[in-house]
N, C-alpha and C positions, 0 to 999 in steps of 0.2 A: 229664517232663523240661522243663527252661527251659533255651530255648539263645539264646543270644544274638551278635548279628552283630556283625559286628566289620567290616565292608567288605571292605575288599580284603585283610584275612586272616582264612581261615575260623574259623569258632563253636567253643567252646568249649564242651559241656554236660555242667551239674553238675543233678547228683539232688537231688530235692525236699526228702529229708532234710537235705541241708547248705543248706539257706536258712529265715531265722525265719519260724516262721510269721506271716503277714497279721494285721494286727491295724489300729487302728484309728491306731495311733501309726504303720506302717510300710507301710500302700497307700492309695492314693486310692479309696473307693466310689464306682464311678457304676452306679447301678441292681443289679444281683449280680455284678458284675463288678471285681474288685479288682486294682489296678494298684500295681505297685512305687513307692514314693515315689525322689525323686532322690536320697536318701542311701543306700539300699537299691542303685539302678544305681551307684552311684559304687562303694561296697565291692566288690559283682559284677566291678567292670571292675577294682579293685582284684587281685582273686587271680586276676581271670584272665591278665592281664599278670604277676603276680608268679610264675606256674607258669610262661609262656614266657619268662622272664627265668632262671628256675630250670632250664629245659630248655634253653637257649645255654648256659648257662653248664656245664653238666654234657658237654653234647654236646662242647663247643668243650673244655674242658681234656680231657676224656678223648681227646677223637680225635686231638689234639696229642701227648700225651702215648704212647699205643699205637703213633702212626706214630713216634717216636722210638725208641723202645724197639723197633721190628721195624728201623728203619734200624740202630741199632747194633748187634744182635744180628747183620744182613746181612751189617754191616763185617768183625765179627770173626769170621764164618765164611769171609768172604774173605781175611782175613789170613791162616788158621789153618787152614786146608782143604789137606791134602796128597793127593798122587796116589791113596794107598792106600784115603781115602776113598770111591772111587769104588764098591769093591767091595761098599759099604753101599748101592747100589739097589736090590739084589733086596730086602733085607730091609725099605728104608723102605717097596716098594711093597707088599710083605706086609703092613707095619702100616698104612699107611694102607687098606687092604682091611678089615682083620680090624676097625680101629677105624670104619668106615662101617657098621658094624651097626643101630649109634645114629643113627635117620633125620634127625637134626641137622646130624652131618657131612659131608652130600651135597648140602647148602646151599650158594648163589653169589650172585653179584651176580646174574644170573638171576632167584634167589627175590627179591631184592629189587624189581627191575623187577616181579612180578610181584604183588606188594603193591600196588603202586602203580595197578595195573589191578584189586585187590580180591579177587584169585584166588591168594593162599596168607596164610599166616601165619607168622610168625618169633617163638616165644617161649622158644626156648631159652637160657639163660647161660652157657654152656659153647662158643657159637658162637665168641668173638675169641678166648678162649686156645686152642682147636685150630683153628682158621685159624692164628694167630700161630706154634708149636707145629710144623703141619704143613710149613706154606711152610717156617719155615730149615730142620727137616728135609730138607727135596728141594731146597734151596739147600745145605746142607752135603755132602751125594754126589753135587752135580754137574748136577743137573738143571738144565735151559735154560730156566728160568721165570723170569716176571717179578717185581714186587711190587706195581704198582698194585692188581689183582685181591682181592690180601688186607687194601690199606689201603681201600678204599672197601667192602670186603665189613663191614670191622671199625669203619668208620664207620656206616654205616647199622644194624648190630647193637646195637651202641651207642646210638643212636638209637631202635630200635626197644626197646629193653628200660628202658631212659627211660620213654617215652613211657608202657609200660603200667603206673607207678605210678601216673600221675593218669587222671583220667577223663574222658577229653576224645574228640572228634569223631575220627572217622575221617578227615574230610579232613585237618584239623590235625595227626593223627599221620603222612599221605603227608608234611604239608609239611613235621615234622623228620624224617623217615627221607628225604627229599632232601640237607636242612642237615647231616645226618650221615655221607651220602656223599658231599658239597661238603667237607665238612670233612676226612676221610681222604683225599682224593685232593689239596686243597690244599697238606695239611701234609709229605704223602710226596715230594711235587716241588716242593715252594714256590714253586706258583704260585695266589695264592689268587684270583685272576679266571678263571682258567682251571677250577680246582676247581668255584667258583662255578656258571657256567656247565656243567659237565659235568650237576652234580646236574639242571641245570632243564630239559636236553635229553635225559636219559637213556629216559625213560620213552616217549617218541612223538619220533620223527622230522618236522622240520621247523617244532615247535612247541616255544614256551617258556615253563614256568609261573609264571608273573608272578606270582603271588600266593605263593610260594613265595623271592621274589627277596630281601624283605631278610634272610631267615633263613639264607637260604645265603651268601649275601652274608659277614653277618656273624659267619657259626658257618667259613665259608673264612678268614677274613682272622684271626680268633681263634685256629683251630688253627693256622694259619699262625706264628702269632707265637709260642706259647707253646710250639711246638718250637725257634721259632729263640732266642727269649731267654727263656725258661726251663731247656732243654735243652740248649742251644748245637748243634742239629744246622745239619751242612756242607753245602750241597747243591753239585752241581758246578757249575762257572762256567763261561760259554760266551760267543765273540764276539762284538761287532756286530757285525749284517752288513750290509752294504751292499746297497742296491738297485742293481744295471747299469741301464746307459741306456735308456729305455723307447722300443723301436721297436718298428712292425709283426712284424718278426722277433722280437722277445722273446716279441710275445704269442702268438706260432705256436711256441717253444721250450717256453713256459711251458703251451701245451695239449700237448705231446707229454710231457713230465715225469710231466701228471697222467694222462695213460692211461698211461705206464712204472707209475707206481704202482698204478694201478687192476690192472693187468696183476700184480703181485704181490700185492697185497690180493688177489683172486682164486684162486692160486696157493694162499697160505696158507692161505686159508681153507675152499678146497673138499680141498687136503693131507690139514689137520688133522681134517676132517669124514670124509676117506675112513678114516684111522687109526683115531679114534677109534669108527668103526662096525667096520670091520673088526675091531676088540679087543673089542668088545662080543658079537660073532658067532661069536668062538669055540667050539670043541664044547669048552672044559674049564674047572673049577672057576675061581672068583672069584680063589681065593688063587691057584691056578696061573697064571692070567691076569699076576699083577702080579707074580710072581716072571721071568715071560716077558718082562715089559716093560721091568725091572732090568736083564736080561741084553740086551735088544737095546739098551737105551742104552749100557752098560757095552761091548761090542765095539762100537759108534761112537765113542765117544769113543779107543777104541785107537787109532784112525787119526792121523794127526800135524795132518793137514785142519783136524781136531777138536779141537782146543785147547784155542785159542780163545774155543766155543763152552761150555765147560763153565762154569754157574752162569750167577748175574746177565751178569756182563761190562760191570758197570758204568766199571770201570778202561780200557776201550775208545771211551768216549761220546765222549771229545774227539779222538779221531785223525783223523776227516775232513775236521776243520775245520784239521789243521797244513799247511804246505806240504811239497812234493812228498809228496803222502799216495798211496799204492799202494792200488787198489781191494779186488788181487787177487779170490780168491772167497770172503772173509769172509760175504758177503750169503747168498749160496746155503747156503754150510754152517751157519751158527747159523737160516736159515730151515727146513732139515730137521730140526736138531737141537731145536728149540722144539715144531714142529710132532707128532715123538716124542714130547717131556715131557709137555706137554700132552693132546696128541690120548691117551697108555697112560695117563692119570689121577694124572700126580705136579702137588701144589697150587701156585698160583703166581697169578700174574698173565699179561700178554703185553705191555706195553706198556712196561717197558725192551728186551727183543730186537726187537719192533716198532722202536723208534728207532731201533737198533742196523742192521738191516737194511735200513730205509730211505734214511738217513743213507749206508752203504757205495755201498750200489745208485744212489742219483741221485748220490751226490760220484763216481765211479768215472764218469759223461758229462760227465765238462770237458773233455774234450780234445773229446768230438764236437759238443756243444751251445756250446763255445767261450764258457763260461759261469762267472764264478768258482764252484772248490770248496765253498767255506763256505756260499753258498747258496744251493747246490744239497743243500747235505749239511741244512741248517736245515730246506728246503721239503721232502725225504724224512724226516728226522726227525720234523716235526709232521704232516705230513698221510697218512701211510700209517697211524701205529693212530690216529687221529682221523678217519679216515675211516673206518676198522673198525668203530669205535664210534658211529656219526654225529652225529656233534657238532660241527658246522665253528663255532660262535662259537667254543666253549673252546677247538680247534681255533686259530683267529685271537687269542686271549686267550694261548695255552701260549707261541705265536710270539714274540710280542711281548715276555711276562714273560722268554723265555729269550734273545732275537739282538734285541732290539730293535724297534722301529716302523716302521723304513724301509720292509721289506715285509709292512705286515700283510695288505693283500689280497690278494697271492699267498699266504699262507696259506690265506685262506679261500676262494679260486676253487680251488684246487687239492684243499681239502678235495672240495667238493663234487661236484667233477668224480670224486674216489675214492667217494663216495658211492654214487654213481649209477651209476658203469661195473661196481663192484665187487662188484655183487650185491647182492638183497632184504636180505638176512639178511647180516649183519655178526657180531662176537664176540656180540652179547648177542638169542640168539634171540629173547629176551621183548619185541623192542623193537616198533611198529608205526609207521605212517606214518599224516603226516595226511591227511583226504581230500581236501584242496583240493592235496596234489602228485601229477602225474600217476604212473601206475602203469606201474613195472620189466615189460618183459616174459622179466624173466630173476631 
């Protein structure tokens, strides 16, 4: 093999077979030793550039295009979703059981992370249409999932099956299976800095791969676009918010907010962790299992509590930020009811009810922290699943792309502070930390 560097983004290598042989017109002889001439590296740098221009560009319309097409399929299950569908759990949970036979299906962003460290492989094609497929399923009967989960799973899928037509370096294929999960998370929330960023922090906590940056970069801001004005998708629109006057007391307000949320980042995630082992533990069959889990959704959702919490709930994103908004216990009950969906194995995401629950839970302390609503509701909004996920730039990038500049550092202090209080392990087990951050004793 002849690989050849490229600096600061890793090697491309092509097999002996596709380059002419040596000859006396096409290397320099010095002693037995035969060196490519400059018109020979010029071609090389040729195709190898013209495959990563081949690979944006494939990555970037498709993952625009898949996050479009799951957003509107979302819409019109929200528009179009009656009461009676509910009684469709048991059986989605049936098939999505009977359909994980095919060890494809039991694929997550997970696997993805997990590439990245060198320790699995993704080469299925059948991955983004049952991702795609599965999620509005369990979004049309009601389940309390997200959508991030299935657009960044279906980015990096995407990405990854790219990648294995050409023949290129293993690191270079980590660097688009980043750029393809930058790309699916930009294009699903239209924030393609924040997309950006998520890809480069996913893999190791507290580190970011630079070498990795303009691909994602500009496979985020691509798929960004060619949903927004190719597809014409809406995304929801949010206020600016303003910064309150910076005292001493803000910044003793502003640490009590991030352990309120650490304190629920916690809550969720050790919830979710007890459910989904407890479902696992069960003494009976796989399909019994998920017909089981049908039905304990299906009577919560009876309760009136529970509304609400049934599906995305994306038609709820902008109520914390109106005036006299009522906390009530929104937060609590779509945080049990995700934590269910989730934790008994229906597909989705977490990170619209994350917002959803953040957002409720810090806008519902204005009256105690004597603190405007909006944002308070902004700073739980971004930094509760941004902090699940450890990722305080994208984190401080989401902030900004969605309420504005004024406080983008209370985004990212408050990330991190959710980082840290909120336990080793976040949503994406696979993730590690660098060595130079000191070690959680929890």
């Amino acid at each position: 093999m002849i690989n050849i560097d490229e600096g600061t983004i890793s090697s491309v290598e092509f097999r002996s077979r596709a380059l002419p042989a040596p000859d006396c017109n096409s290397s320099t002889k010095v002693g037995k030793i035969k060196f490519p001439t400059f018109e020979t590296k010029i071609l090389l740098n040729m195709r190898i550039w013209g495959i990563r221009i081949l690979l944006w560009a494939i990555i970037s319309f498709a993952s625009g295009s898949v996050a479009s097409l799951f957003l509107w399929g979302l819409q019109l299950i929200a528009e179009n979703r009656q009461t009676y569908f509910l009684l469709g759990l048991p059986l989605v949970g049936l098939l999505l059981v009977w359909i994980r036979k095919w060890s494809f299906t039991i694929l997550g962003t997970n696997d993805l992370i997990k590439q990245l460290h060198g320790e699995a492989s993704l080469t299925s094609i059948f991955q983004t249409p049952f991702t795609l497929a599965s999620t509005w399923l369990s979004h049309l009967v009601g389940a309390s999932v997200g959508r991030e989960g299935a657009a960044v799973f279906m980015g990096g899928s995407i990405a990854n099956a790219s990648t294995e037509q050409f023949n290129i370096s293993k690191e270079e294929k980590s660097i688009w299976l980043r750029a393809g999960m930058s790309a699916g998370f930009a294009a699903i929330f239209g924030t393609p800095w924040a997309g950006c960023f998520f890809g480069l922090e996913m893999k190791e906590v507290g580190k970011i791969h630079f070498r990795s940056f303009f691909a994602c970069l500009s496979s985020a801001f691509a798929a960004n676009l060619v949903s927004l004005h190719v597809y014409g998708t809406k995304h929801v629109l949010y206020p600016h918010i303003l910064l309150p006057e910076i005292t001493p007391v803000f910044w003793a307000k502003l640490a009590l907010i991030g352990l309120f949320l650490a304190l629920i980042a916690r809550i969720y995630s050790r919830l979710e962790s007890i459910i989904s082992f407890a479902s696992d533990k069960l003494p009976i069959q796989a399909y019994q299992k998920a017909i089981l889990a049908g039905l304990i959704l299906l009577a919560l959702f009876q309760f009136p509590e529970f509304q609400e919490s049934i599906g995305l709930g994306s038609e709820y994103l902008r109520r914390p930020f109106e005036e006299n908004f009522n906390a009530r216990y929104f937060a609590v009950e779509k945080l049990i009811a995700t934590c269910l969906s989730v934790g008994l194995g229906f597909k989705g995401g977490e990170a619209t009810p994350l917002f959803l629950i953040g957002a409720y839970a810090t806008a519902g302390l204005t009256q105690i922290l004597e603190l405007p609503g909006p944002f308070l509701a902004a700073i739980g909004f971004t930094c509760l699943y941004m902090g699940l996920t450890k990722t305080p730039i994208a984190a401080m990038c989401m902030g900004v792309e969605l309420f504005g500049y004024d406080a983008w550092f209370c985004y990212l202090i408050v990330t991190i502070m959710v980082i840290y209080l909120a336990g080793h392990k976040g949503i994406f087990n696979s993730q590690t930390w660098a060595n130079y951050l000191p070690k959680l004793p929890f």
